[in-house]
Residue, then its C-alpha position, 0 to 999 in steps of 0.5 A: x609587408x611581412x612583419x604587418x602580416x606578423x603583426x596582424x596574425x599576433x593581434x588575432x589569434x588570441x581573439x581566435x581562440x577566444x572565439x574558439x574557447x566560447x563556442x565549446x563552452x557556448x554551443x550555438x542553438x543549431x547544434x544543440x538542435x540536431x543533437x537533440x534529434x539525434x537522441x530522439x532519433x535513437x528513443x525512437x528506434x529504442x521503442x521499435x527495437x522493444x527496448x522500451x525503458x532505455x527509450x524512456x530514459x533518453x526521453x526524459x533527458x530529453x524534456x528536461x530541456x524541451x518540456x513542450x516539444x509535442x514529439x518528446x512527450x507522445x513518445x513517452x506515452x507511447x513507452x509507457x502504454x507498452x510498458x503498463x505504466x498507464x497512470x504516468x501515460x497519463x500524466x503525459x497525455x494530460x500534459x500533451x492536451x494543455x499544449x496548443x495542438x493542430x487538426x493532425x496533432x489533436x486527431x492523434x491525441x485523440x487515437x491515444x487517449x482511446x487506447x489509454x481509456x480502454x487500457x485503464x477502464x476509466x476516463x481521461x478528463x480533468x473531472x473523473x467519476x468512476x462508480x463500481x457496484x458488485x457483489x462477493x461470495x465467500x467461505x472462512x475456515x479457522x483452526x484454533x489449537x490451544x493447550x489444555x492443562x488438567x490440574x490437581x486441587x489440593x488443600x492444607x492448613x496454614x501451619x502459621x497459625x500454631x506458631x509461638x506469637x499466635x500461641x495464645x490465640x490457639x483456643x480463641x481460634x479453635x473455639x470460632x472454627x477460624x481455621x486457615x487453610x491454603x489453596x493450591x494446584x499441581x498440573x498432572x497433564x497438558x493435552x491440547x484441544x482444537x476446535x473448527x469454525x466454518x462460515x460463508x457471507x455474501x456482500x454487496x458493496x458500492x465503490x464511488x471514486x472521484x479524481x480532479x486534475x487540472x489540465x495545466x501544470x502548477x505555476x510555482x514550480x520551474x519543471x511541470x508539476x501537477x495538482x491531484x485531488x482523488x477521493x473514494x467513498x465506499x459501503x459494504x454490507x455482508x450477511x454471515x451465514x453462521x450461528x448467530x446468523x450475524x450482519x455487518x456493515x463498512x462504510x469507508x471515505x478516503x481523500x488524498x492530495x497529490x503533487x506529480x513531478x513526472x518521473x521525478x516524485x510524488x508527494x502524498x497527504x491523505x486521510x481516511x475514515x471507517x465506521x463498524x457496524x455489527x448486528x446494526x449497532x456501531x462497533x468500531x470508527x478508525x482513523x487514517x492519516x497519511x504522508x508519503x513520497x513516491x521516487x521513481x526511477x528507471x523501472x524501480x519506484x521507492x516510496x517512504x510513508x508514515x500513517x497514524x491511525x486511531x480506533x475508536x470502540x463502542x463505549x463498552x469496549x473503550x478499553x482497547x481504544x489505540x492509537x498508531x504510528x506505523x512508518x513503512x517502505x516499498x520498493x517495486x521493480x518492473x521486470x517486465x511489461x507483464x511482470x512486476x515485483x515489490x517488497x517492503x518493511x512495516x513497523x507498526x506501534x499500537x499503543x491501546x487504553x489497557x496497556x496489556x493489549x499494546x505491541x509492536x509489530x514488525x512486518x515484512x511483505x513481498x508481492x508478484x504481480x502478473x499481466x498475461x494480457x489486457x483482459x487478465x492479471x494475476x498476483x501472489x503475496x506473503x507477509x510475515x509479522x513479528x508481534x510483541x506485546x508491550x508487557x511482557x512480564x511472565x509474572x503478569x501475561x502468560x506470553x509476550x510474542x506471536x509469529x503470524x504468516x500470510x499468502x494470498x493470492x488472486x486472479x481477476x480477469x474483465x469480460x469488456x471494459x464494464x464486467x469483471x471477474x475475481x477469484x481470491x484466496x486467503x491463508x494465514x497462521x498465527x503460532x503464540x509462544x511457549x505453546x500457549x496456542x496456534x490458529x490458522x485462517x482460510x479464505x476463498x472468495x469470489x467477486x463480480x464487480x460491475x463498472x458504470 
């Protein structure tokens, strides 16, 4: 009896820890169900305790294995609507719709849907039309400083013309007056001038924005990723109030495509175009593409983009045709919900049909932006340019670099969800090497801008 029992227990435990070694390595659906709601449980008592990006963190983890679980994803709006994120609220909100919902659920989605569209001021469908119409009163400041230089003309004779191999043409050369003389100057001093512009516009513009979104996500991709067509349209007319009484006009297009993977990346390729009217006559047609990806993470988002752009100018002015390649980096960091700060990197190549107006400009831009509160936003922005012109010979250009600060900053605060109110202002400085001159600009501008 006892070696049967031996040898019964020789045959099974290795099917025992078989068994045992299959289960860690397989843990059965049950498990990783009630793990799944543990950690839900904790994003849930994460966004109670305000603790809004840690819930998000666990969320995502989350949907990367339950991508239709109704729960998972209204928490995920929930965190982003507290954190200002509204346009990746969205993108979920949108998701949760194309899922099969009943009477309880769809009445919820609906309440969110309501709070999101009076958060955005715009409409949360597949098809989206927002137009804006509005009007701007402004007043422009420039200082230019430049150097003056008072010069002493001075004139003598060419005393080649007495050398020994010119001898014999000394009294054929006297006899026509063909005497040679040689100009020159000597700079005594340098004073420098400045001089003051002042003017004031007023501009009506009209904004017209279009953005289609298909509810269901693509089909060729294993995690939910959706297609974005938005495109703008806009125009604006201004009338400068100064010495010539002088007029101009914009009218802008813009279309982009995108691809959203939900808090993974957003890939865009877009195009633009600008046409310059002055006086009623056309001035200037630019051009824009772009590509781009967008890398979220947590509360930080990188994007890496390249534009290339071309101007095109009346025929008159066809020598300062360009074109232009400008790689750039943006890097945004959510300090809180009501705080967001961002800085970045741009190199811009601009090469022009008369090489002396080519240059290479390096920018480095930074920018704070602040929501006190639903009805109001703020923001503050510096950028600092490094300008150097590709003909750089002294002998042919008196400089070759320029150094260029701007700030801006603005405030911009919505009566209701239709009527806003903004107030910017504008200062830059441009100081061209060698003393050869400085500018400054100053910029104050107000907007009411009314949204149908």
């Amino acid at each position: 009896m006892k070696t049967t029992i031996l040898m019964i227990l020789n045959f099974r435990l290795p099917l025992i820890a078989l068994l045992f070694l299959a289960g860690s390595l397989f843990p059965s659906q049950g498990w990783s169900k009630t793990k799944s709601n543990v950690q839900l449980k904790q994003a849930i008592e994460s966004r109670k305790a305000g603790e809004h990006w840690k819930a998000v963190d666990i969320l995502f983890k989350l949907r990367d294995k339950h991508a239709t679980h109704k729960r998972i994803n209204l928490e995920l709006v929930l965190n982003f609507i507290k954190l200002r994120e509204y346009e990746r609220a969205e993108s979920v909100l949108l998701y949760i719709e194309s899922l099969q919902l009943n009477e309880l659920e769809q009445q919820k989605l609906e309440k969110l849907k309501q709070i999101l569209v009076r958060k955005m001021r715009k409409p949360l469908s597949a098809h989206r039309w927002v137009f804006d119409v509005g009007a701007s009163l402004g007043h422009d400041v420039v200082n230019s400083h430049f150097p003056v230089l008072i010069v002493e003309d001075y004139q003598f004779e060419d005393g080649s013309w007495l050398s020994d191999d010119l001898d014999d043409q000394l009294w054929e050369d006297a006899e026509f007056g063909d005497f040679e003389y040689t100009d020159g100057y000597d700079i005594v001093s340098r004073e420098n001038e400045t001089s003051r512009k002042e003017s004031s516009y007023l501009s009506e513009f009209v904004n017209a924005n279009y953005r289609y979104r298909p509810l269901d996500s693509l089909s060729w991709f294993e995690q939910p990723t959706f297609f974005i067509w938005d495109s703008d349209l806009s125009t604006e007319f201004r009338q400068i109030d100064d010495d010539k009484k002088s007029k101009y006009n914009r009218i802008s297009a813009d279309t982009s495509i995108y691809l959203l993977r939900v808090n993974h990346w957003l890939v865009e390729a877009g195009a633009k175009v600008s046409i310059h009217y002055n006086d009623g006559r056309r001035l200037l047609t630019d051009t824009r593409e772009r590509i781009a990806i967008t890398l979220p993470f947590h509360q930080h988002k990188f994007k890496f983009a390249v534009d290339f752009a071309q101007k095109h100018y009346q025929s008159a002015l066809s020598y300062s045709n360009a074109k232009t390649t400008m790689p750039w980096f943006e890097y945004s960091y959510s300090l809180s919900d009501k705080l967001r700060a961002s800085v970045g990197l741009r190199h811009k190549q601009l090469r022009a049909n008369d090489a002396f107006l080519s240059y290479n400009n390096n920018t480095v831009f930074a920018a704070l932006y602040y929501y006190p509160f639903t009805q109001l936003s703020a923001y503050i922005s510096l950028n600092n340019y490094a300008l150097t012109y590709k003909i750089d010979d002294p002998e042919l250009v008196n400089w070759s670099k320029e150094d260029k600060t701007s700030f801006g900053a603005g405030v911009k605060y919505h009566f209701n969800d239709n009527v806003s109110l903004s107030l910017n202002g504008h200062y830059s400085k441009n100081t061209i090497e060698l003393g050869f001159g400085e500018d400054d600009w100053r910029r104050i501008e107000a907007s009411l801008t009314y949204r149908f």
